[in-house]
Phi, psi and omega in degrees: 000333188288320173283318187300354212257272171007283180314300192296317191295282182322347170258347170294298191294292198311295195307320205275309179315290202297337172253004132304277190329258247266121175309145172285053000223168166286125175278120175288142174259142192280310186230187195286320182324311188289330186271353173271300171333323177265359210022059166292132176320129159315079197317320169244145134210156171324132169320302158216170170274182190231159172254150170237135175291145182298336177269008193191158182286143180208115160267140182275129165284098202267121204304345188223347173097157166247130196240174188266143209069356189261166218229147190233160171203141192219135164233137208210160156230182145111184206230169197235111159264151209249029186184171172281350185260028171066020165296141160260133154219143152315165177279355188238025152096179200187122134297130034284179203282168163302126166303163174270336189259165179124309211052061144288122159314314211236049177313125203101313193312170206269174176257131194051023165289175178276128153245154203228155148244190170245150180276322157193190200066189188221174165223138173253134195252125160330286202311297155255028178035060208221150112294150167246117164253202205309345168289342196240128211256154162246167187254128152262288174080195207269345155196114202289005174083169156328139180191137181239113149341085169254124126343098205257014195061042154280139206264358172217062174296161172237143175253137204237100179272170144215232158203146187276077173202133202283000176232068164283008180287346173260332171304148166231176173082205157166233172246159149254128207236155181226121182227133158293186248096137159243106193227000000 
């Protein structure tokens, strides 16, 4: 009895060492998603960022084409003015969320926030767990989290900004935008 005690104690130890000791492998990411999760270096990013105006649709020129899987993270800063008499808001929005009547793009979405479409296919947002397709705009803000492409065999979709606003013809300012990509 003594020795199976023995035995079991020294095989306990032997088990727990070897998985002290010996390093672990590097954890692989399966898709680009997994590798925006992990935040693993981006295969693309912007360089420095670019602006997009408070007043108008600005699709990124994005430097490499967008494919079905690839996985995106937009990081963005700066303010808007939203009238002619210099209200200012941030990009990452102000609640309540945008109404659905009105002609807000993005209804529910923060109000003056930065927002994005896709031109076609849909993107699926981390963030609010929603696809969007090319009809529909998402709220990005100031960092839109994870986000994954699906491909509908348009052969040059574009992802497309704005603000989350029901005039942008009276707006000024806008973002600076930095977009990650993965593929």
């Amino acid at each position: 009895m003594r020795v199976r005690t023995i035995v079991s104690a020294v095989t306990a130890l032997t088990v727990a060492l070897t998985v002290t000791v010996l390093p672990a492998g590097p954890a692989a990411a399966d898709t680009a998603l997994d590798s925006c999760y992990d935040s693993t270096p981006a295969q693309h990013q912007d360089p420095a960022a670019w602006f997009a105006p408070g007043h108008r649709q600005t699709p990124w020129a994005s430097p490499i084409g967008i494919v079905h899987g690839d996985a995106f993270r937009v990081k963005a800063q700066g303010s808007v003015r939203i009238d002619a008499w210099g209200t200012t808001k941030s990009i990452a929005g102000e609640l309540p969320a945008a109404p659905t009547a009105g002609g807000w793009p993005a209804p529910g979405a923060p109000r003056y926030a930065l927002i994005a479409r896709v031109t076609g296919g849909s993107m699926w947002v981390k963030k609010t767990s929603r696809s969007y397709g090319p009809s529909s705009w998402f709220p990005v803000g100031t960092d839109s989290g994870c986000m994954l492409f699906s491909g509908n065999g348009d052969p040059a979709p574009q992802l497309v900004f704005t603000v989350n606003d029901d005039n942008l013809g009276d707006n000024g300012g806008g973002a600076g935008v930095v977009v990650q990509q993965w593929f």
